[in-house]
KOLLUMVO-705891 format. One record per residue (C-alpha): residue number from 1; residue in three letters; x, y, z. Coordinates in steps of 0.05 Angstrom, whole numbers. Last residue first. Example, Ala and Ser with C-alpha at 12.3 -4.5 7.8 and 13.67 -1.06 7.14 Angstrom:
<pts>
(2, "SER", (273, -21, 143))
(1, "ALA", (246, -90, 156))
</pts>
This chain:
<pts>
(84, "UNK", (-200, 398, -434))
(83, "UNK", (-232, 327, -451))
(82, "UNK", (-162, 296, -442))
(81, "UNK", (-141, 317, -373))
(80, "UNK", (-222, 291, -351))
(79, "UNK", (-214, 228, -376))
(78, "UNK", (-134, 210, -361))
(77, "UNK", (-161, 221, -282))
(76, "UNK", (-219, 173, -294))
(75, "UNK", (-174, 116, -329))
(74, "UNK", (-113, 131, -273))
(73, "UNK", (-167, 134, -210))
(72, "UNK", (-213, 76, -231))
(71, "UNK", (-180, 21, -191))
(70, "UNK", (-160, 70, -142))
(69, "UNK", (-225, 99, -126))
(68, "UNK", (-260, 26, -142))
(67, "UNK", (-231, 10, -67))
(66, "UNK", (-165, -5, -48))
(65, "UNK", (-123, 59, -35))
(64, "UNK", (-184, 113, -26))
(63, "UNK", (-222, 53, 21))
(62, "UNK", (-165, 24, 56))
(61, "UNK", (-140, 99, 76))
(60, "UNK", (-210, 114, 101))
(59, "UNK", (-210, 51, 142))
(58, "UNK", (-143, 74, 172))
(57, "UNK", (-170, 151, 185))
(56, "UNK", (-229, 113, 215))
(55, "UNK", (-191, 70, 266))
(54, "UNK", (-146, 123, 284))
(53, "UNK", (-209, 172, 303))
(52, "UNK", (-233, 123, 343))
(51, "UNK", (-168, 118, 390))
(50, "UNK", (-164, 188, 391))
(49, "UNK", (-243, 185, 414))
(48, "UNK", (-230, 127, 463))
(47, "UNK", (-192, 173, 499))
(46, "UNK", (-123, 158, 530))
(45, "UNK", (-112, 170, 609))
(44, "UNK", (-55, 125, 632))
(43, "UNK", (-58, 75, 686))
(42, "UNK", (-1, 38, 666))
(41, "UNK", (-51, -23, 642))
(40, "UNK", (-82, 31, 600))
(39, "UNK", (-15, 56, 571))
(38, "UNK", (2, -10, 545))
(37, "UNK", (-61, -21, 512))
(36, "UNK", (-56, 40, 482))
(35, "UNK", (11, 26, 457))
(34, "UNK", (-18, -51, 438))
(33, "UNK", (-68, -17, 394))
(32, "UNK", (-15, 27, 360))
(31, "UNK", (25, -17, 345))
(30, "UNK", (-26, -65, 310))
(29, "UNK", (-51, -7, 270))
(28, "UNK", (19, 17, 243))
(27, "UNK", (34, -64, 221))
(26, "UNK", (-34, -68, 188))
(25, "UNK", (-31, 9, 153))
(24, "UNK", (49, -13, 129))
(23, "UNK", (18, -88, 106))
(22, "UNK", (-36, -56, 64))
(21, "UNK", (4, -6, 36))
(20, "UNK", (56, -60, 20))
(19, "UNK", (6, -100, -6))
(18, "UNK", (-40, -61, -55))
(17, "UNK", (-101, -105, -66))
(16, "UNK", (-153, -87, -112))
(15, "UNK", (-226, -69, -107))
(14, "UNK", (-285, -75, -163))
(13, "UNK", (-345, -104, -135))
(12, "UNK", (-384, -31, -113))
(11, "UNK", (-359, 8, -169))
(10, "UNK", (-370, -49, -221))
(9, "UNK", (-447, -57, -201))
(8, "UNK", (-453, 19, -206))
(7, "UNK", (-420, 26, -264))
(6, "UNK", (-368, 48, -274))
(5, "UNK", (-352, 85, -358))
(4, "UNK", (-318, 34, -401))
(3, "UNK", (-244, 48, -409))
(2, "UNK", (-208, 75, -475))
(1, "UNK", (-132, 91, -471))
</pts>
């Protein structure tokens, strides 16, 4: 299996779609929002910084499952077993 090397162009423009992912990280988001909205209206203490930190753990997720790290991730990965 023979790939061209990324480019930078390519790395930055190449991103695929992987819908059930997508959908699970959407539907997980969107409950957890209206939990903390929930627990605001009852008065309940939640940090901003928990609530932050969920919001950057899901954009990392989009990034390693949709970005040019999983579109390259199989041709890169078969690379570097095969030049060993």
């Amino acid at each position: 299996m023979t790939t061209d090397a990324p480019t930078w162009s390519s790395v930055l423009t190449s991103w695929t779609f992987t819908p059930i992912a997508d959908l699970l990280m959407i539907a997980a988001t969107i409950g957890y929002l209206l939990l903390v909205r929930r627990l605001a209206r009852c008065d309940g203490a939640w940090s901003w910084g928990r609530t932050t930190s969920w919001l950057a753990a899901m954009v990392v997720l989009v990034v390693a499952l949709n970005s040019s790290m999983a579109v390259y991730a199989h041709s890169l990965f078969w690379c570097t077993c095969s030049s060993t």
